[in-house]
C-alpha positions as CSV (number, residue, x, y, z in Angstrom):
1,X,-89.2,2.7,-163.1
2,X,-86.3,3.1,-160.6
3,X,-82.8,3.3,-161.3
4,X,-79.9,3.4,-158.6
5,X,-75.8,4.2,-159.2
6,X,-74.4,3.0,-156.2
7,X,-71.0,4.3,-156.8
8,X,-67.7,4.3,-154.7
9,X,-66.6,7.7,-153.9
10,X,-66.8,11.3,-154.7
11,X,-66.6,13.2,-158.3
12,X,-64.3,15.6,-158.1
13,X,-63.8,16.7,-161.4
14,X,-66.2,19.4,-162.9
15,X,-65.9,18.1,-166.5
16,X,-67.2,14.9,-165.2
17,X,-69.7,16.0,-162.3
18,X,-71.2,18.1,-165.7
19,X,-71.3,15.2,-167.8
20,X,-73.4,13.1,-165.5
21,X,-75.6,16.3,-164.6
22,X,-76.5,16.4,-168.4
23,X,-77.2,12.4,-168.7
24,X,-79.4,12.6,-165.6
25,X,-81.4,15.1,-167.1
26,X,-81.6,13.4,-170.2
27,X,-83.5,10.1,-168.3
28,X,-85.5,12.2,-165.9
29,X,-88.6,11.1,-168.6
30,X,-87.3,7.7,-168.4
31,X,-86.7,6.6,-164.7
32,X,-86.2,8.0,-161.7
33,X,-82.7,8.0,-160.9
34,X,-80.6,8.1,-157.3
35,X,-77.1,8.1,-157.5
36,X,-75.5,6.7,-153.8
37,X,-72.0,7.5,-152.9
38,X,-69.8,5.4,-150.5
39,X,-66.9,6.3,-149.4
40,X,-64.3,4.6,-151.3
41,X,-61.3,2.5,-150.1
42,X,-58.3,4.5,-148.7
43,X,-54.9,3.6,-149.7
44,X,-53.4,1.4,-147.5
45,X,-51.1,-1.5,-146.9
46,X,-53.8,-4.1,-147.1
47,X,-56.1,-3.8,-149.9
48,X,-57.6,-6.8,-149.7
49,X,-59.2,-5.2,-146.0
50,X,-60.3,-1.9,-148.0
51,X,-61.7,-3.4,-151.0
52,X,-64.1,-5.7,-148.3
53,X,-65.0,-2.7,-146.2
54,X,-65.8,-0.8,-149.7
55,X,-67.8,-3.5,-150.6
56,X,-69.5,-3.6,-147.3
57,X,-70.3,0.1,-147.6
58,X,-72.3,-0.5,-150.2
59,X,-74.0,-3.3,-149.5
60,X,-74.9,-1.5,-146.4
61,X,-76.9,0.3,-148.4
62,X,-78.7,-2.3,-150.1
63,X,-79.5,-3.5,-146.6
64,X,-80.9,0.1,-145.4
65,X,-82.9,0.2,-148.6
66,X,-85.8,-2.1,-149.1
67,X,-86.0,-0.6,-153.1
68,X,-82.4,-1.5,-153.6
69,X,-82.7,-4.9,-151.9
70,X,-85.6,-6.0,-154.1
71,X,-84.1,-4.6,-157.3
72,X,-82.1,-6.0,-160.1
73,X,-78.4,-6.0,-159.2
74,X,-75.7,-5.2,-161.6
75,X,-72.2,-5.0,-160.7
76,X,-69.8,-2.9,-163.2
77,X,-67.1,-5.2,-163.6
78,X,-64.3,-6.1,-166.0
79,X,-64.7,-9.8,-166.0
80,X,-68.5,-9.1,-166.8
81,X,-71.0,-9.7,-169.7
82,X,-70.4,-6.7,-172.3
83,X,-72.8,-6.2,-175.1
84,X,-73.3,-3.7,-178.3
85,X,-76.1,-1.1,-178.1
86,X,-79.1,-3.2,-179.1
87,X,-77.8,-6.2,-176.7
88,X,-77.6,-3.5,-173.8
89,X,-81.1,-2.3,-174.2
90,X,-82.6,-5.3,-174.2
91,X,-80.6,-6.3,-171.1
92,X,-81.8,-3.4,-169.5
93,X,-85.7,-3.8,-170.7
94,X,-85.0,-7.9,-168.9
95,X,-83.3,-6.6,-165.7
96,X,-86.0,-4.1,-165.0
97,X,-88.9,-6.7,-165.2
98,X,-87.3,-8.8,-163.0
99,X,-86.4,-6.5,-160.8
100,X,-90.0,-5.2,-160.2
101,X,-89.2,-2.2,-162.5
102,X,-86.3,-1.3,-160.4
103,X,-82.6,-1.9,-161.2
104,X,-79.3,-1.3,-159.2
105,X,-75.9,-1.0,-160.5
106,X,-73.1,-0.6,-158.5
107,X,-70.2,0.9,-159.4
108,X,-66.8,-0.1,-156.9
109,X,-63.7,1.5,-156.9
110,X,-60.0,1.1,-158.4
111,X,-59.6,-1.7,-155.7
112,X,-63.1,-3.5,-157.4
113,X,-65.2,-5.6,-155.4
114,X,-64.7,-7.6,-152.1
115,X,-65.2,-11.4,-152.6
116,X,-68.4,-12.6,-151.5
117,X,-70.0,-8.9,-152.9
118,X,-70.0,-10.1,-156.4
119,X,-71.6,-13.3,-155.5
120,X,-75.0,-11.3,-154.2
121,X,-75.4,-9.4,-158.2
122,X,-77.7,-11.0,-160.4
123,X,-75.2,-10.0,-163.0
124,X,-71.6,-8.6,-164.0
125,X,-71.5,-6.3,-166.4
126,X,-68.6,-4.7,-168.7
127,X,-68.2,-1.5,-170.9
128,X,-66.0,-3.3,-172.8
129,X,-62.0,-5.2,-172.1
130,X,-60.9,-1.2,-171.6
131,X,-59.9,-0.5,-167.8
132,X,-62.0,2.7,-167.0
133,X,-61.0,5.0,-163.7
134,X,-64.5,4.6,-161.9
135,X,-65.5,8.5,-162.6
136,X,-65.1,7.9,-165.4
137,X,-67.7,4.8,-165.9
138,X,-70.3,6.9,-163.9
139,X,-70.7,9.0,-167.0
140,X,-70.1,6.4,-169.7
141,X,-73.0,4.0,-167.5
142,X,-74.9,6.9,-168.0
143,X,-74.9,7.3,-171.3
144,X,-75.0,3.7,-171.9
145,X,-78.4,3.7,-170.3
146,X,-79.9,6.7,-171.7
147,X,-78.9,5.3,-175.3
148,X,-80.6,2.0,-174.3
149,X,-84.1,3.8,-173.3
150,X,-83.3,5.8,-176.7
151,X,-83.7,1.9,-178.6
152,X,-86.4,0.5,-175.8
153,X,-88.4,3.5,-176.7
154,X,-87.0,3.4,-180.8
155,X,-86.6,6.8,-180.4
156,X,-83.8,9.0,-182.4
157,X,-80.1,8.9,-181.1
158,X,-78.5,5.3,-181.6
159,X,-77.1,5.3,-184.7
């Protein structure tokens, strides 16, 4: 199984960039996992022009990548599906079947998504009506993940 983060910008905190390091060693028996950084939008005095140009970026990538175009899109987004632990697994243990074992989830940044980006996804997803900085939601994807091949697999860790 493949997994892609396609995630808008750089981590720049060590906490973090630690945090993700663990989480990707913890599913290295699970998947295969590529995380993909775009550059993310600048400040600016349009941000309707940045968010589209982030969006772009990334689906650039898609585009370059013939794993990531066949693969099972998931866009983090607030306005998305969220689900509890069990739900989650069993979204993931869907998404990756349709998705010809392979599964993409895209991450934008504080600017979200440009409009006709969201409209390519097979699904939105949420971690919940919380407003996450998008570091921040590498990690807690992360974990989500590994804690749903935890429940696919029943294995010990979900309580």
């Amino acid at each position: 199984m493949n997994l892609y983060i396609v995630a808008a910008g750089k981590v720049k905190e060590a906490w973090l960039r630690d945090g993700i390091q663990e989480y990707q060693k913890r599913l290295r028996p699970y998947v295969d996992l590529e995380i993909i950084e775009v550059q993310d939008a600048a400040d600016s005095d349009n941000p309707d022009k940045e968010r589209q140009e982030e969006s772009d970026r990334m689906w650039a990538r898609v585009e370059k990548n013939p794993a990531l175009a066949r693969s099972y899109k998931i866009a983090l987004d607030l306005h998305g599906k969220s689900f509890n632990s069990e739900d989650m697994a069993a979204m993931f243990e869907k998404a990756f079947d349709l998705g010809g074992a392979s599964v993409s989830l895209f991450i934008a940044g504080s600017l979200g998504y440009g409009e006709d980006f969201l409209n390519k996804m097979d699904m939105r997803l949420s971690l919940g009506p919380s407003t996450f900085p998008h570091q921040l939601c590498r990690l807690l994807l992360l974990e989500q993940v590994y804690r749903s091949f935890k429940i696919m697999r029943n294995e010990k860790y979900h309580k």
